[in-house]
ZAVEXPA-171665 format. One record per residue: y, x, z of N, C-alpha, C in turn; residue in one letter. Coordinates in steps of 0.02 Angstrom, whole numbers, plus 50000, padded with zeros to 5 digits. Last residue first. Example, Ala and Ser with C-alpha at 12.3 -4.5 7.8 and 13.67 -1.06 7.14 Angstrom:
% residues 2
498885064250354499475068450357500025064550394S 497165066050390497755061550390498355066050390A 
//
This chain:
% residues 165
568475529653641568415534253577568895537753568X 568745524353780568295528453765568455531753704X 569795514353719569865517653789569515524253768X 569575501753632569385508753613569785513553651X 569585491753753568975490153705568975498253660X 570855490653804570495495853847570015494653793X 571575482353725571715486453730571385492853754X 571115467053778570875471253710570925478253691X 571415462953896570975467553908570765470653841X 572005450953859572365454153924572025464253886X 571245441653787571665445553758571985452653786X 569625445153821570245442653855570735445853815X 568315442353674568615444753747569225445553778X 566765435853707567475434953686567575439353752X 565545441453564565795443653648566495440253633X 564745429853474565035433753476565205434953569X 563925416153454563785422253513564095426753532X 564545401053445564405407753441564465412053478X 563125390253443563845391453484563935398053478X 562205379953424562545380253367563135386753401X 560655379753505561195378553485561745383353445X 558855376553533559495382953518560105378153497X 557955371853675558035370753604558735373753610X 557315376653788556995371653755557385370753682X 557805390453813557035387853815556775384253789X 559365388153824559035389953756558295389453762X 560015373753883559255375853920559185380253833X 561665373453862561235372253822560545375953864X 563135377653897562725375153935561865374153925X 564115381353788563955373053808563405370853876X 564205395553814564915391753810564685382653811X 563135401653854563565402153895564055398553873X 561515393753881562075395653842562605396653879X 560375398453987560735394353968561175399153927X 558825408653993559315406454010559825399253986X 557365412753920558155413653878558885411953928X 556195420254000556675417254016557265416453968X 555065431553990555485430353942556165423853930X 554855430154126555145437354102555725434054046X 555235414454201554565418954156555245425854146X 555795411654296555275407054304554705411454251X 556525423354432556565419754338556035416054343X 557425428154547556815424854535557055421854472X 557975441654621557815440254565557345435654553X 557425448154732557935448754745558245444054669X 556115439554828556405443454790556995443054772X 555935443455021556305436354982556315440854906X 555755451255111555335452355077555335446755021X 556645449655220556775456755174556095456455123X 556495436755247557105437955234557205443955177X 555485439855332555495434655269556195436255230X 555715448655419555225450455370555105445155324X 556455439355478556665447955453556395448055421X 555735429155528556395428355500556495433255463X 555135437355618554595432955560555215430355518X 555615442055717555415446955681555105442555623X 556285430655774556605433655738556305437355700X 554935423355808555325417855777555785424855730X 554145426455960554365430455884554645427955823X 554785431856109554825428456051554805431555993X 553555434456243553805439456195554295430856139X 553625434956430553765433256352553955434956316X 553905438556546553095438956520553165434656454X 555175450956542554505446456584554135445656547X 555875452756398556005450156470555345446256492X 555635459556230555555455356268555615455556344X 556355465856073556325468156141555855460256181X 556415476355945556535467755969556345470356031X 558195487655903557305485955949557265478955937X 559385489355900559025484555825558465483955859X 560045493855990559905487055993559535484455927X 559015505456088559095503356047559395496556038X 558605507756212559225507656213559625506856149X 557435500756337557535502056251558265503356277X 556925497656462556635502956453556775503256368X 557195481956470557555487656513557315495956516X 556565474856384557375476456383557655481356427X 555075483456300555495477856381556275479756373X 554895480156148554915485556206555295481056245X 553705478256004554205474956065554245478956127X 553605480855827553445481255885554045478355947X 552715474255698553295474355726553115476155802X 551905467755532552075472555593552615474655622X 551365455655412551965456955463551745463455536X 551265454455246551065455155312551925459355357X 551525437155189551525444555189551275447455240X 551525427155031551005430155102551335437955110X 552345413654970552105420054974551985422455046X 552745402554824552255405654883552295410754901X 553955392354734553575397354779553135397554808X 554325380754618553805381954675553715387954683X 555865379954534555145384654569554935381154635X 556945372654436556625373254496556095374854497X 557905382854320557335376854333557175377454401X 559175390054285559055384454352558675379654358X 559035400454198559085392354179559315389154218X 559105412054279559225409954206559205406054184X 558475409854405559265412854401559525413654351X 557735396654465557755401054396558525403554395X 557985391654617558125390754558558035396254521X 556615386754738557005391054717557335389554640X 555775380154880555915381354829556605386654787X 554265390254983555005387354984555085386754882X 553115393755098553345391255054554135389655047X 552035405355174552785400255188552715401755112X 551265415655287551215411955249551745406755245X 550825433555365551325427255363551285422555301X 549675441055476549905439255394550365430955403X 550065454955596549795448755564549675444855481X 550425461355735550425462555669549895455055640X 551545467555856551395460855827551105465455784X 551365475856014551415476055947551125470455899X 552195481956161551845476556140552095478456046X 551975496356265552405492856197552005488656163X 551525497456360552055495856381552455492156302X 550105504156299550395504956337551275504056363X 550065491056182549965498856178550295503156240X 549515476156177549765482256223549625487256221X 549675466256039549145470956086549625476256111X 549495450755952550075455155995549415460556041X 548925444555796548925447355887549285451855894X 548815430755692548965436355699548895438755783X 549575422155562549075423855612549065429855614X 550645408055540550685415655560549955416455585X 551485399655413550835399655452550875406255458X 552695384855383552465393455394551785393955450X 553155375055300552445375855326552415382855338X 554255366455268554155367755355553265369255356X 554995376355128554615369155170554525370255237X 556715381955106556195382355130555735376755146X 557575382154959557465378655024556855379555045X 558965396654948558185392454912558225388554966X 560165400954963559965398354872559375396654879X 560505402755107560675394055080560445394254993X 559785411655235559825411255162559925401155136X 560025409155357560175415155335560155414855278X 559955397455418560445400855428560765405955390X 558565393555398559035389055329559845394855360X 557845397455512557945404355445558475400555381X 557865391355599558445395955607558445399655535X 556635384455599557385380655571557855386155567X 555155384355553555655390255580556505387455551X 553805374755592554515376655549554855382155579X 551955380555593552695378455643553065378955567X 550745386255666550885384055611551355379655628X 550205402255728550495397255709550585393855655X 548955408755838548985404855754549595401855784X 548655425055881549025422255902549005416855835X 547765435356035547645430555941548205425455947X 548255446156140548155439056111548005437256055X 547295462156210547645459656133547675450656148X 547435477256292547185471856282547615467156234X 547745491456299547495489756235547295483056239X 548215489456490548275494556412547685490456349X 548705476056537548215479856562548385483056481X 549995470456590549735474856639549225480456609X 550135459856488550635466156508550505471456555X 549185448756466549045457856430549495463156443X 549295439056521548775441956528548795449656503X 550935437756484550525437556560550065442256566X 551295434156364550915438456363550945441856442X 551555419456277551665420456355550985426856357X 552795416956158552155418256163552115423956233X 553815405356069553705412556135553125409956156X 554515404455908553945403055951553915408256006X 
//
C-alpha cells in the first residue's frame, strides 16, 4: 500500500491515521508452509519526526498452518505491533533503511518483515501433541499402534554407537 504523505513532509510532528484492510500478495513469496487469508488489517500513523517519517501501529492477519507433529490443520491469528521508520533515499546510506522518494511512503515491505519475523518458529496444535508414528504413519492422538519403537539404526553407523565409552 503507498500512502501519500504530501501533507506532513514539510511540517515537523504532524501525523496521517492510516486503516488498512487489504491482501498482501507478495508475502505467499516468502513463506510457502502456511497459507495466508486476504484479511490483513493495519491501523495505524505515520508522523514526521523531523525528516524521518515513522510508522507505528497494530497489525492483524490470519493464516493457516500444519501441526509440525501430526499435520492437523490450524487456524491462526495474530496481532502485532508494528514500528518502523522511513528516511528519504537521498539522505540514508543504509540499505537495510526503508526509505521513501517524494511524497510517498510504501509500507507493504515493513508489514511483510514484521510478519515474517514474528511467524512462530514451531507450531503444534497442543504441547502435548503425540505426533505421527514413524514407521506406519499412524495420528498417535487418536489411536496407538502396534510398531516398534525401538531406535533403528543404520547398519553403516553401528560402529560409532560405543565411540564415546
Amino acid at each position: 500500500m503507498r500512502v501519500n504523505v504530501s501533507e506532513i513532509i514539510k511540517t515537523e510532528g504532524a501525523g496521517i491515521d492510516i486503516n488498512l484492510v487489504d491482501d498482501l500478495p507478495e508475502i505467499r513469496e516468502y513463506n510457502t508452509s502456511v497459507e495466508f487469508k486476504p484479511s490483513f488489517k493495519f491501523t495505524g500513523r505515520i508522523v514526521n519526526l523531523g525528516g524521518l517519517l515513522k510508522l507505528s501501529g497494530e497489525l492483524h492477519y490470519e493464516f493457516i498452518a500444519k501441526c509440525l507433529r501430526c499435520l492437523k490443520s490450524l487456524d491462526m491469528t495474530e496481532d502485532i505491533e508494528v514500528i518502523e521508520s522511513f528516511v528519504e533515499v537521498s539522505k540514508s546510506d543504509d540499505v537495510d533503511a526503508y526509505t521513501f522518494e517524494g511524497n510517498v511512503v510504501d509500507i507493504d515491505k515493513p508489514l511483510i518483515d514484521n510478519i515474517i519475523l514474528a511467524m512462530p518458529m514451531k507450531i503444534v496444535c497442543s504441547e502435548d501433541c503425540k505426533g505421527l508414528c514413524r514407521t506406519c504413519g499412524t495420528n498417535l492422538n487418536i489411536k496407538s499402534c502396534k510398531c516398534d519403537e525401538r531406535e533403528i539404526v543404520d547398519p553403516r553407523m553401528e560402529i560409532l554407537k560405543d565411540y564415546f565409552k
